[in-house]
C-alpha positions in Angstrom: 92.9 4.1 -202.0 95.2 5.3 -199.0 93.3 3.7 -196.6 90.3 3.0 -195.0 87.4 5.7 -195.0 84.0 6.8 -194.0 82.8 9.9 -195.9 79.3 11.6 -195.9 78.5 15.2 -197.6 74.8 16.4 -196.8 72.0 18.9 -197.9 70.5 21.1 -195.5 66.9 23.1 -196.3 66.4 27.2 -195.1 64.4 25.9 -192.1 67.6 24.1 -191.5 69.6 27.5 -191.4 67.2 28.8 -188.9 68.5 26.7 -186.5 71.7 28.6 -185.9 73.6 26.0 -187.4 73.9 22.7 -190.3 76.4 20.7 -191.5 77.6 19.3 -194.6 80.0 16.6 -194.1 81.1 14.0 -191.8 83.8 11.3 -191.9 86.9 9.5 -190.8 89.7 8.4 -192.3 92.9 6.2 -191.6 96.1 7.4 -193.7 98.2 4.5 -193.5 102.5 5.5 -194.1 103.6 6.5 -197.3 100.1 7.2 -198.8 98.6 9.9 -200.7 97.1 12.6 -199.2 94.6 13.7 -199.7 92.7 10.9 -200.8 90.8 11.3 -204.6 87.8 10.4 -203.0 86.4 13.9 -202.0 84.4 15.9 -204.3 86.4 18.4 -205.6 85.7 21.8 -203.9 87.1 19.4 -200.8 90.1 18.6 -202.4 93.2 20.3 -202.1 97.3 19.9 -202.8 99.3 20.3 -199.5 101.7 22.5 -200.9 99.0 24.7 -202.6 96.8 24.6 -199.7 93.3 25.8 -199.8 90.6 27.5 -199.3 86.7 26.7 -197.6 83.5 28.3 -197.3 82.5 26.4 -194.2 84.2 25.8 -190.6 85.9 22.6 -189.8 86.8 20.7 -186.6 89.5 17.8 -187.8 90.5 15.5 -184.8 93.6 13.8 -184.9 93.1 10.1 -183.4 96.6 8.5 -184.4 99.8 9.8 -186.0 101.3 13.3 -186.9 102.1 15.6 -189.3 101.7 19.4 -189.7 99.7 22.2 -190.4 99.9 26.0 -191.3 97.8 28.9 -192.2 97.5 32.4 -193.4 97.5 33.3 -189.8 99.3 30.9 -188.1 103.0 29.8 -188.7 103.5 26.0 -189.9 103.2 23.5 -186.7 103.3 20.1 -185.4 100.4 18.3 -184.3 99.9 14.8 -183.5 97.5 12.3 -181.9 95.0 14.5 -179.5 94.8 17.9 -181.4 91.8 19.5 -182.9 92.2 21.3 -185.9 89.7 24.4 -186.6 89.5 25.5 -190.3 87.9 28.6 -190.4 85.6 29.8 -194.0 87.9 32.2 -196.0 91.1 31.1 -194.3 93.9 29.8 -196.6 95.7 26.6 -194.8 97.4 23.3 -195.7 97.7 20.3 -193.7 98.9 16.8 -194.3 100.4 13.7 -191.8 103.7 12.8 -191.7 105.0 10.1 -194.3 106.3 7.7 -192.0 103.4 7.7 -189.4 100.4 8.6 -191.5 97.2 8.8 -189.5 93.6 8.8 -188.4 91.4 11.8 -188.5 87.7 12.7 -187.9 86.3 15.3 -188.9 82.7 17.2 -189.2 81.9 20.4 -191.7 79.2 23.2 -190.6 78.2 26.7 -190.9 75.9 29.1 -189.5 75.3 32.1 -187.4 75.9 29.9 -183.8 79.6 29.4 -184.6 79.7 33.0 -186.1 78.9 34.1 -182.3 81.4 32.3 -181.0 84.0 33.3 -183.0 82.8 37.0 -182.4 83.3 37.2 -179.0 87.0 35.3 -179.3 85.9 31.8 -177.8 87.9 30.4 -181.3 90.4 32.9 -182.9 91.9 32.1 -186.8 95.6 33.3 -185.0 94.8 30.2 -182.5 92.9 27.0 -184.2 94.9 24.4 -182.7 93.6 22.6 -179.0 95.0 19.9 -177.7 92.3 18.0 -175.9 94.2 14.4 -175.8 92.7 11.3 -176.3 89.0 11.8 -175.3 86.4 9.3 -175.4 83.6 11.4 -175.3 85.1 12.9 -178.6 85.3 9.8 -180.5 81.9 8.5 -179.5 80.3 11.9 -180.8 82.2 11.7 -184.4 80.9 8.0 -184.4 77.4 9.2 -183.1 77.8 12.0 -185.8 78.3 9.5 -188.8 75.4 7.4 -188.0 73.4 10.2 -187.9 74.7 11.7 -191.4 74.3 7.8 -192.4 70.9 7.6 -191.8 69.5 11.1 -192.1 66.1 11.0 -190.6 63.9 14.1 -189.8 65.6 16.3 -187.9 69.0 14.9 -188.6 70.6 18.2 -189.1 69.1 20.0 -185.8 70.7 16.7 -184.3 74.2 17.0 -186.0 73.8 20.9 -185.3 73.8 19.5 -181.5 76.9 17.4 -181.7 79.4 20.1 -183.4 78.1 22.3 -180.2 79.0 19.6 -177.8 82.5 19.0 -180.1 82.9 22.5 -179.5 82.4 22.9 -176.1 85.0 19.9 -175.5 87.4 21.7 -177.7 87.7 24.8 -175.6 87.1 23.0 -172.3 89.5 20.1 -172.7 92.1 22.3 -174.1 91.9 25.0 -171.3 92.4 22.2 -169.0 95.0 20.7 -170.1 96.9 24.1 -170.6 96.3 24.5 -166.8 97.6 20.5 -166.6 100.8 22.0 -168.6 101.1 25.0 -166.0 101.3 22.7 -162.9 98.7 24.8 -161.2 95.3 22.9 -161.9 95.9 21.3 -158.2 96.7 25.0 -156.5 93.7 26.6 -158.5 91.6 23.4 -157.1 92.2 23.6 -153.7 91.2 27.6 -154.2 88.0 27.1 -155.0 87.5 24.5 -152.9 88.8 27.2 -150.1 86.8 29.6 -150.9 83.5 27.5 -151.6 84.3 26.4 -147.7 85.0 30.0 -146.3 82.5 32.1 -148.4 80.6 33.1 -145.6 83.2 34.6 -143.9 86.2 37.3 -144.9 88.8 35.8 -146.6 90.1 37.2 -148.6 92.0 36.7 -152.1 95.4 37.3 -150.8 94.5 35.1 -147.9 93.4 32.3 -150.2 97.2 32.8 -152.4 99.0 32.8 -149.3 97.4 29.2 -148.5 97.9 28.1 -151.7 102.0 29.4 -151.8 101.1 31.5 -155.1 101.7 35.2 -155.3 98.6 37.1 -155.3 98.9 38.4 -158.6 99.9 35.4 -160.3 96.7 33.7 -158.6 94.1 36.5 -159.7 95.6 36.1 -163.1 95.3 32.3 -163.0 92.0 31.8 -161.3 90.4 34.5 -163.3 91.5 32.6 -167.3 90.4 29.2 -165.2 86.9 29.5 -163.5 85.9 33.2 -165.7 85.7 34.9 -162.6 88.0 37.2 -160.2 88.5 35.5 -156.6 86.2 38.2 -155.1 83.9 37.4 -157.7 83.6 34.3 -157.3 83.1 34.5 -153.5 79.9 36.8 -154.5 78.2 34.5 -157.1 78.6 31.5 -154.5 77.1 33.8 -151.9 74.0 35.4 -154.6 73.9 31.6 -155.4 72.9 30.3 -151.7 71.1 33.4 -151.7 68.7 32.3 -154.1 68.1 28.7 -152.3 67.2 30.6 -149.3 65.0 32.8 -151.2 63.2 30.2 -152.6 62.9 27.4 -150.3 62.7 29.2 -146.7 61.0 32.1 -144.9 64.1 33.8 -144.3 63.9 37.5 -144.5 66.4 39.6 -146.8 67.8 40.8 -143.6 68.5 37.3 -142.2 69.8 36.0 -145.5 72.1 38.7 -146.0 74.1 38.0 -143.0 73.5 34.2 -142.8 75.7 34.2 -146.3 78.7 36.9 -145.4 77.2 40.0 -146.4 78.3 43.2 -144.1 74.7 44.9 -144.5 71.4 44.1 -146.2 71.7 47.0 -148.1 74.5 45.8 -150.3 72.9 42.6 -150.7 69.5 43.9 -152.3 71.7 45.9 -154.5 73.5 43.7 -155.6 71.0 40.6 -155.7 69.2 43.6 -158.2 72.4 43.7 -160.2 73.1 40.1 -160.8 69.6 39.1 -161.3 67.1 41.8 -162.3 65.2 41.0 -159.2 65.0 42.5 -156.1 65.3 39.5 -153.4 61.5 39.3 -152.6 61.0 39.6 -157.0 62.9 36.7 -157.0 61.4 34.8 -154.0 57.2 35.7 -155.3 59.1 34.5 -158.9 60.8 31.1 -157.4 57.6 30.3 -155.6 55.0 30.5 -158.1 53.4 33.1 -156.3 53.0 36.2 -159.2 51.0 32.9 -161.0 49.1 32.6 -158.3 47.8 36.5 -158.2 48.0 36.6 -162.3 45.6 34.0 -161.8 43.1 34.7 -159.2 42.9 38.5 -161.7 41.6 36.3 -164.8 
């Protein structure tokens, strides 16, 4: 045996599938140097040679705790990775990966299908040309393999919808740690910081983007690129949703009119605010304020 291991392959029913999402294997495993890899212990449609490689039906996230080695794919040229990078296998997708002789080390790693991750990889939130992240050494990650395993260990009802919500929370880590520490690796997580934090304190009035660059010493295109791959949103954008945003507390917890709100949170005319409070939402402002107060229940009610 090539070192310690933890490794549990599951059954999932067609109410299962309905939930968007099941998995069928969870584990760990330490490689210690100069070991085989992969160990015999898998069944066999898990087991692969590293210079053959192989192919699955299923996705796969592999977290690598300690060591390094390397990995390549029909789509992505052979790489290092080491301690703090997430592997992605995708169904389909030939790929071979194995640690390094003299270092060996310690993966996790949790199995799944369904039409959830299907979604995700539709709209280019996880590409096959791109399934490496580097998220470090995260906690949060370890305790949810762990968390996984008991749950695969003691399968009670529900198990799977419960292991269908960990791989969403591994995945969500995966794209948000590894964004953010590409931003860490561009030295402008502080700069992009201290914009938002500008324009969360000025949103009221009219700065503007090129204002907000010129505070922070970045060009302005440079900064509309950047802010816009880090927060999801242009800079003008983002000034509007944190205006819409207020817009809705005010809406919903005073007797302001449209009128008063409009100005009270930047807007140049009332106008432009119903519009676009219409746009965002699917509400005109006093929709959403009969909607936030309960009051359409209220006249639903007193029809019955």
């Amino acid at each position: 045996m090539s070192g310690t291991s933890n490794v549990k392959y599951l059954s999932s029913s067609e109410q299962d599938t309905r939930w968007g999402l099941t998995v069928n294997t969870v584990g760990h495993q330490l490689i210690k140097p100069n070991s085989v890899y992969p160990s015999a212990s898998h069944p066999f449609h898990y087991l692969f040679s590293p210079e053959k490689g192989r192919i699955l039906n299923e996705y796969q996230l592999i977290y690598i705790l300690d060591g390094k080695g390397t990995f390549v794919s029909m789509n992505k040229k052979k790489m290092q990775i080491h301690s703090g990078h997430m592997i992605l296998l995708f169904p389909g997708e030939w790929h071979s990966y194995k640690p390094d002789k003299e270092t060996g080390w310690y993966e996790y790693w949790i199995g799944f299908k369904g039409q959830d991750i299907e979604k995700l990889v539709e709209v280019d939130f996880f590409r096959k040309d791109n399934p490496i992240f580097n998220i470090g050494l995260n906690e949060n990650v370890i305790q949810l393999y762990k968390q996984a395993a008991n749950v695969a260990q003691e399968q009670t009802t529900g198990f799977q919808q419960i292991l269908a919500g960990i791989v969403h929370l591994l995945l969500g880590y995966t794209y948000s740690e590894h964004k953010q520490n590409s931003f860490i690796n561009m030295n402008v997580l502080d700069q992009i910081n201290t914009a938002k934090h500008l324009i969360a304190e000025n949103y009221k009035t009219e700065i503007t983007p090129k204002d907000i660059a010129t505070k922070i010493n970045m060009s302005y295109s440079c900064f509309r690129k950047v802010f816009k791959q880090y927060t999801g949103f242009s800079p003008s954008r983002y000034k509007e949703e944190l205006r819409l945003q207020t817009s809705k507390e005010l809406l919903a917890n005073t007797t302001m009119t449209s009128q008063e709100i409009a100005f009270e949170v930047g807007f140049d005319t009332p106008y432009y605010f119903c519009i676009l409070f219409k746009k965002r939402t699917g509400y005109s402002p006093l929709e959403y304020r009969n909607l936030a107060q309960g009051k359409h229940i209220s006249n639903d009610l007193r029809h019955n």
